[in-house]
Every structure is written in C-alpha cells, then in structure tokens.
TIGUPA-125991 format. One line per 2 residues: number of its first residue (from 1); their letters; for each residue y, z negated, x of C-alpha. Coordinates in Angstrom, 2 decimals, always signed. Layout:
BEGIN
NUM = A = Y Z X | ...
***
This chain:
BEGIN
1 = XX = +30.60 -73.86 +7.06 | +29.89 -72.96 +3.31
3 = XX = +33.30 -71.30 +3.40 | +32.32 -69.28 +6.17
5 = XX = +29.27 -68.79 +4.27 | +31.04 -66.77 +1.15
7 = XX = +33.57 -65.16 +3.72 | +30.21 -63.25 +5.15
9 = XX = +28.58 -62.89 +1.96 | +31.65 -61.37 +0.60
11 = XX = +32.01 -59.35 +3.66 | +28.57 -58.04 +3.68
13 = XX = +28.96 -57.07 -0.39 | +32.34 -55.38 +0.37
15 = XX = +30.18 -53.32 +3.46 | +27.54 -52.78 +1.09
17 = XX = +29.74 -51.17 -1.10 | +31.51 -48.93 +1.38
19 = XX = +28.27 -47.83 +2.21 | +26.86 -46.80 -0.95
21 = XX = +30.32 -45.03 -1.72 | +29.69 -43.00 +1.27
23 = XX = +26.32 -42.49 +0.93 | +27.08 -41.01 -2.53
25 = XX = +29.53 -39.51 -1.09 | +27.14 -37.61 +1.37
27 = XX = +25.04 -37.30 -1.36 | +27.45 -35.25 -4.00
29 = XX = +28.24 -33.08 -0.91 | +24.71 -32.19 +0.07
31 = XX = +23.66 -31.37 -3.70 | +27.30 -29.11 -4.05
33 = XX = +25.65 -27.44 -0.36 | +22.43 -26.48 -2.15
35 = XX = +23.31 -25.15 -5.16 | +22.26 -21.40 -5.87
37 = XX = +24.20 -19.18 -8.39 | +22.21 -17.62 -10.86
39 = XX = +20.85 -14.05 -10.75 | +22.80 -12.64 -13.20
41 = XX = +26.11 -14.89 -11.63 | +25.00 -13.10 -8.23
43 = XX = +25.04 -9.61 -9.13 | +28.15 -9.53 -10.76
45 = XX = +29.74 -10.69 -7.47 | +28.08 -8.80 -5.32
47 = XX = +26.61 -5.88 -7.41 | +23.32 -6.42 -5.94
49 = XX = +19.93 -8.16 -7.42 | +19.74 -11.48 -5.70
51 = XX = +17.92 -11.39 -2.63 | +16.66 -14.43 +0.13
53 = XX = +18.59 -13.81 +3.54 | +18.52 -16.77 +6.29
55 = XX = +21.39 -18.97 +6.57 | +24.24 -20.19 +4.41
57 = XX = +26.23 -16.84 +5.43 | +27.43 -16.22 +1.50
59 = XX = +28.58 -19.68 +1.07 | +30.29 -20.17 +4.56
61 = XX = +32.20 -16.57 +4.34 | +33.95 -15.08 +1.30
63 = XX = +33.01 -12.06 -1.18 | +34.23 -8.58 +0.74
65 = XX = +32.66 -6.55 -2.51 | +36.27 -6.65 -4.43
67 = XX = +37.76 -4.87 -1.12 | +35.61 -1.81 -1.20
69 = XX = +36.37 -1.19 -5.25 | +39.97 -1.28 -4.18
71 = XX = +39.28 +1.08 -1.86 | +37.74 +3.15 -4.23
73 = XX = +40.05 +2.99 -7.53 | +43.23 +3.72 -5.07
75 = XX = +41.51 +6.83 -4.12 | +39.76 +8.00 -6.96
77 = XX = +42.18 +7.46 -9.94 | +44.79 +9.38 -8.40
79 = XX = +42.14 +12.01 -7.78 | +40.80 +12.14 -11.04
81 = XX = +44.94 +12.68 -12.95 | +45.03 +15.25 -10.39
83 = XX = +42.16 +17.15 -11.29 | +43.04 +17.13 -14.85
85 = XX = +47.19 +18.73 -13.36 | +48.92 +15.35 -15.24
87 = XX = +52.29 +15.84 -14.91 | +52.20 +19.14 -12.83
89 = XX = +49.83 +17.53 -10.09 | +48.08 +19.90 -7.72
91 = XX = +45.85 +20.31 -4.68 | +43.36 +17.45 -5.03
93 = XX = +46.06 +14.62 -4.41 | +46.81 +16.48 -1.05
95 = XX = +50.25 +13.47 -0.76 | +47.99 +10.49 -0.59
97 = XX = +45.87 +12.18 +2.08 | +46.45 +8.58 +4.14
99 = XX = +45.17 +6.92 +1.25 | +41.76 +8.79 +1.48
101 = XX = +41.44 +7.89 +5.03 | +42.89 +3.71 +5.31
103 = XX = +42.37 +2.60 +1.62 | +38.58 +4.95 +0.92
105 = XX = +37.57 +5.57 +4.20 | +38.00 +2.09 +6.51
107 = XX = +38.37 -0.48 +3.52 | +35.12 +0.60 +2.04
109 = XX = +33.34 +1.35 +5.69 | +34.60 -2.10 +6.48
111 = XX = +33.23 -3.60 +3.38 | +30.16 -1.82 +3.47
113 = XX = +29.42 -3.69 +7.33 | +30.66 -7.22 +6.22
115 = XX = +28.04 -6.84 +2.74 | +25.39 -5.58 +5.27
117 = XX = +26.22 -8.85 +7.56 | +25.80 -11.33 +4.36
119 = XX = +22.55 -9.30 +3.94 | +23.56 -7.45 +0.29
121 = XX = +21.84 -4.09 +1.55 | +22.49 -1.94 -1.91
123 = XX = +26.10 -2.20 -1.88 | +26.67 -2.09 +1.71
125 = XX = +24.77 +0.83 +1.29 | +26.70 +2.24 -0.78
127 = XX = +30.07 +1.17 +0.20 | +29.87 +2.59 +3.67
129 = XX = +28.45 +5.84 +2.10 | +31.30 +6.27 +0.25
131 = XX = +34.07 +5.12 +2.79 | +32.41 +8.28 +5.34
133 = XX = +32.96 +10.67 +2.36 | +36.48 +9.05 +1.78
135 = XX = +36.98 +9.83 +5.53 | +35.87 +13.05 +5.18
137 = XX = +37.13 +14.38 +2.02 | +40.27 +13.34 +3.88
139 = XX = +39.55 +15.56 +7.00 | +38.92 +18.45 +5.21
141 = XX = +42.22 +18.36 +3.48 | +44.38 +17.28 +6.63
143 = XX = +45.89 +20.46 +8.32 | +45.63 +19.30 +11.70
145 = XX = +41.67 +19.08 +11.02 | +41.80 +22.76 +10.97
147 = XX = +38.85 +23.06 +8.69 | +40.26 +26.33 +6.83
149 = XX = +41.15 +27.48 +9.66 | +38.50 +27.50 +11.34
151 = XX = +36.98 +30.58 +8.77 | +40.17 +32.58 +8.93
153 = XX = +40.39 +35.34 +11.04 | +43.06 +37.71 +12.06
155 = XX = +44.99 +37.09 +9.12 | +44.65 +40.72 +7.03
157 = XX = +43.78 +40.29 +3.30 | +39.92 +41.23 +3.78
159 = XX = +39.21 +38.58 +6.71 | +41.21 +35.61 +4.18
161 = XX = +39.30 +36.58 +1.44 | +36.26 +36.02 +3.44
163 = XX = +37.73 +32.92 +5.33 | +38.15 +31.38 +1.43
165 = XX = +34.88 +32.61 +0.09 | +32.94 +30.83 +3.20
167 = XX = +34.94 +27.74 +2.82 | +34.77 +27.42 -0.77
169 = XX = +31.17 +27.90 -0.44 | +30.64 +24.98 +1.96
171 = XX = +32.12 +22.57 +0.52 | +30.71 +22.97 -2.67
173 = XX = +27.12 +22.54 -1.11 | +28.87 +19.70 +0.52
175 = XX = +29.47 +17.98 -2.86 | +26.63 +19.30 -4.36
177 = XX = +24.45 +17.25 -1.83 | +26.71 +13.74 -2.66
179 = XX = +26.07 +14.28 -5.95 | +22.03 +14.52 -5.37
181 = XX = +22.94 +11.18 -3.38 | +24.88 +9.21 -6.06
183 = XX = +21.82 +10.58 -8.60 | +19.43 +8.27 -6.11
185 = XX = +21.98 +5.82 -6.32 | +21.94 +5.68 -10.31
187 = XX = +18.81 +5.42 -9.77 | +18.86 +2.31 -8.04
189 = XX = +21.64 +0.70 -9.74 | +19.29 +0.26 -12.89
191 = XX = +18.62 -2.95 -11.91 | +22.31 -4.13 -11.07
193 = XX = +24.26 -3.92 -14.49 | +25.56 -1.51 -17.06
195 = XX = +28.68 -0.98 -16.19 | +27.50 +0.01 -12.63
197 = XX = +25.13 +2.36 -14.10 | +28.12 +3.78 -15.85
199 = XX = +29.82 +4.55 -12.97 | +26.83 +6.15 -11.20
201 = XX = +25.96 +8.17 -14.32 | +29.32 +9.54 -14.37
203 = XX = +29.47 +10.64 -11.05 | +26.54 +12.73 -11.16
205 = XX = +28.56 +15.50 -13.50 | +31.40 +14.91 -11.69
207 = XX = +29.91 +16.20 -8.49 | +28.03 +19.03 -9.80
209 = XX = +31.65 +20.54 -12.01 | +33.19 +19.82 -8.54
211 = XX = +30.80 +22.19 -6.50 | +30.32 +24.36 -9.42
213 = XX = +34.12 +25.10 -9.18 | +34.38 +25.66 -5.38
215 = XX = +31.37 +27.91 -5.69 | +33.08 +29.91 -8.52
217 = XX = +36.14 +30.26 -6.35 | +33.62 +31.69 -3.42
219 = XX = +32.76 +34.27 -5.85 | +36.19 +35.49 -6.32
221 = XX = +34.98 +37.37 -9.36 | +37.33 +38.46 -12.71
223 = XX = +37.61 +35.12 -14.88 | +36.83 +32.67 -12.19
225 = XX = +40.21 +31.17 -12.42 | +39.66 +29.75 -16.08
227 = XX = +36.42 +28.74 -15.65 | +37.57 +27.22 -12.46
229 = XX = +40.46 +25.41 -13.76 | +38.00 +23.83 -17.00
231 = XX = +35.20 +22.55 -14.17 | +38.33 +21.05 -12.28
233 = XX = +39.79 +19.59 -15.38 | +36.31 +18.41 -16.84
235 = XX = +35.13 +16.58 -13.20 | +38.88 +15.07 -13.73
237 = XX = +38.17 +13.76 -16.87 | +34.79 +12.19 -16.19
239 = XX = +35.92 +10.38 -13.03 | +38.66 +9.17 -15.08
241 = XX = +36.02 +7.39 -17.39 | +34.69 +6.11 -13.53
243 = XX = +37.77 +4.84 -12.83 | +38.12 +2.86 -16.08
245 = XX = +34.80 +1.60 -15.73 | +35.69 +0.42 -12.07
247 = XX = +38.57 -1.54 -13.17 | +36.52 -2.96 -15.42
249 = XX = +34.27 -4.08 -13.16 | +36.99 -5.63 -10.54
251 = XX = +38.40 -7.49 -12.75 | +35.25 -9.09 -14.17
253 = XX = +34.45 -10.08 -10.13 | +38.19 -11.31 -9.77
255 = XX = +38.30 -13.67 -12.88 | +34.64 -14.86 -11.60
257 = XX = +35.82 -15.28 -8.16 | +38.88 -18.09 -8.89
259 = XX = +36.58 -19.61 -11.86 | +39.04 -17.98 -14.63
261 = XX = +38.22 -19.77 -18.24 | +37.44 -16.19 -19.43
263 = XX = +34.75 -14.26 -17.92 | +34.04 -10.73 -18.92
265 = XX = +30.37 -9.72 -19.19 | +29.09 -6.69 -17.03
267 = XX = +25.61 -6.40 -18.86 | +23.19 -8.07 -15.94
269 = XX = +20.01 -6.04 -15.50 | +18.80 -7.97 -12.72
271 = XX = +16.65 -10.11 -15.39 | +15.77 -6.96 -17.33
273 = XX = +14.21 -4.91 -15.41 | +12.03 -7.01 -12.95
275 = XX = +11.27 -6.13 -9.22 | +7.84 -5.42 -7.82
277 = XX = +7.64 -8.82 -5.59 | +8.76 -10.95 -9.35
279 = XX = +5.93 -8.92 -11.54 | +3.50 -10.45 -9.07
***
C-alpha cells in the first residue's frame, strides 16, 4: 500500500510537471502572439505610420511592400540611364516595354491591393497609383495602342507636324498632373521616413523636366532640341538619385525582414512629427 502510495505521488508530480511545461508552453506562445513592433520598426516595413486595423492580418500574412519597390526599381532605373542616352540608349526604354506593364504595372497594382487588405492605406495608396501609371506609360509607348496614331492624319508633313505637336502636348499635361500628385504625396510621406521623403522630393522635378520637355517638343520652335535633350537628361539624372534612394530603402526592409545582424537606418519620422489623434 505505501508503495502504491509513492507510485501515485510520483505519478501525480511527474503530471504536474507535464502540465506546467505545457502551460508555459502555452504561455511563451501567447506572449510571442501579442507582441507589437515598434513604430519606428513598423514603418520601415511597411512605409506607413503605424495604424490599429482589426485582426491579426499583418502577423498571419507576410510583408507585400518589398514587391511593389521591385516593381518600381526594374522600371524606373532603366528609365532613368535612358533618359540620360548611357551607352547610346534611346526612346524612353521603348525594349522593356513588358517590363512597364508585368513588373510596374501588375506587381505594384497587386501590391498596392494586398497593403490595402492588411489595412496600410498610404502605401497601398501609393503603390496602386503608381502601378496604373506603369500600365499606362506602357500603353502609350506600345504601337498596337495606337496612341500616336490616333493624332496623325493623312500622312503629309503639315498634318505630322500637327499629329506630334498635339501628342507631345498631352502627355506632358499628363505628367505634369503626376507630378502635382507625387507633390501631395511628399507631402504625406513627412511622417514616414527620410529616405521616403527623398524619393518623393525627387520626383517632383523629375516630372515637371519631363513635361517641360514634351511641351518644348509641341512647340517645335528653333533650339528646342537642346533644351529638350538637357530637360531629358536632367529628369534622367534626378530619377537616378530616386532609384539609388529606392535601393536603399529595399534593402533596409529585406535585411529587417529575415532579422539580418545589420540593420540599416531609414531615418523614422513617425515619432517626429506626431499625428493629430497622438497630440491629443
């Protein structure tokens, strides 16, 4: 009897055990569940000042934000040594004209709907904003978009002088007008970090040498062709500067994204400059 005694003692210690291992178990799993990332630790990931959504979306589903600046850089650095005719390159990229539509225009349209699903609304914002003019920078230099075209006429030199001079003039009012919207976009980005702001702030000149030129080549005027070829060149070197700053900024999401022992700082001004709802 005593022996069975210590048997069921040491059968009820070795249960109580058990169960405090899993309890602590449950425990350690509960408190890894309900940890929350720091401001500054959320906007580098997801370029966005942190923000309360329902559910556990963000820590059930990975980051898409890495996708659409992939999306971008494939596009736009190839654009930009274009612009500024590296090694005798012409035509605004006209060979990647694929790239403008599957890496700019879906990756960054699909990003932009999976950020607006986790509830990040600035960068999906922004992302699918930029995939539509991706898709559509990509139309307009497609051939089977007919979009020249569509201003020529019978095809003597008056009527394609006037077919260039009205299509020259849209689009520059066409990039004229993105450029007013990347302006609000700086704008916003004040409270994301620097090197966001960066890439906003350079956009804005970019843009407005960009329409400037296609405007200049409406006017078909003596001495538009230099001053045509230094707006080209000059938008080519500022979104090269974008560019540099958007590699910068993937790889400071990558390294933080598989916990890399380095981490390279973007300049949080989430904390700096303080929303409405945290001043009250």
């Amino acid at each position: 009897m005593a022996e069975y005694e210590n048997v069921r003692a040491n059968g009820n210690g070795a249960s109580s055990d058990a169960e405090k291992g899993q309890m602590e178990a449950l425990r350690e799993i509960a408190t890894n569940r309900s940890v929350v990332m720091s401001a500054e630790q959320f906007e580098k990931l997801y370029l966005s000042p942190h923000n309360k959504v329902k559910g556990e979306l963000r820590q059930t589903y990975g980051n898409p934000t890495p996708m659409a600046l992939i999306g971008f850089l494939m596009c736009l650095q190839p654009l930009s040594c274009t612009l500024m005719g590296w090694r005798g390159a012409s035509n605004f990229a006209a060979s990647i004209i694929p790239a403008y539509f599957f890496f700019g225009g879906l990756l960054m349209f699909i990003t932009g709907l999976l950020e607006w699903v986790l509830g990040n609304s600035f960068p999906s914002i922004v992302f699918t904003a930029f995939g539509c003019f991706w898709f559509t920078f990509g139309g307009i230099l497609c051939p089977s978009f007919g979009t020249y075209g569509f201003y020529a006429a019978a095809g003597d030199a008056a009527s394609t002088g006037l077919a260039a001079k009205g299509f020259n003039a849209s689009l520059g009012f066409f990039l004229v007008a993105f450029g007013l919207f990347t302006a609000i976009l700086f704008i916003c980005s004040l409270r994301t970090n620097v090197v966001f702001v960066i890439i906003f702030l350079t956009l804005i000149p970019a843009f407005a040498c960009l329409g400037a030129a296609f405007w200049y080549q409406a006017e078909d005027l003596a001495g538009t062709v230099d001053k045509v070829t230094t707006l080209f060149e000059a938008a080519g070197a500022i979104l090269f500067v974008t560019c540099a700053c958007g590699w910068y900024i993937l790889l400071s999401i990558m390294l933080a994204i598989v916990d890399f022992p380095i981490q390279l700082p973007v300049g949080d001004l989430s904390t700096v400059i303080k929303g409405k709802s945290d001043r009250r």
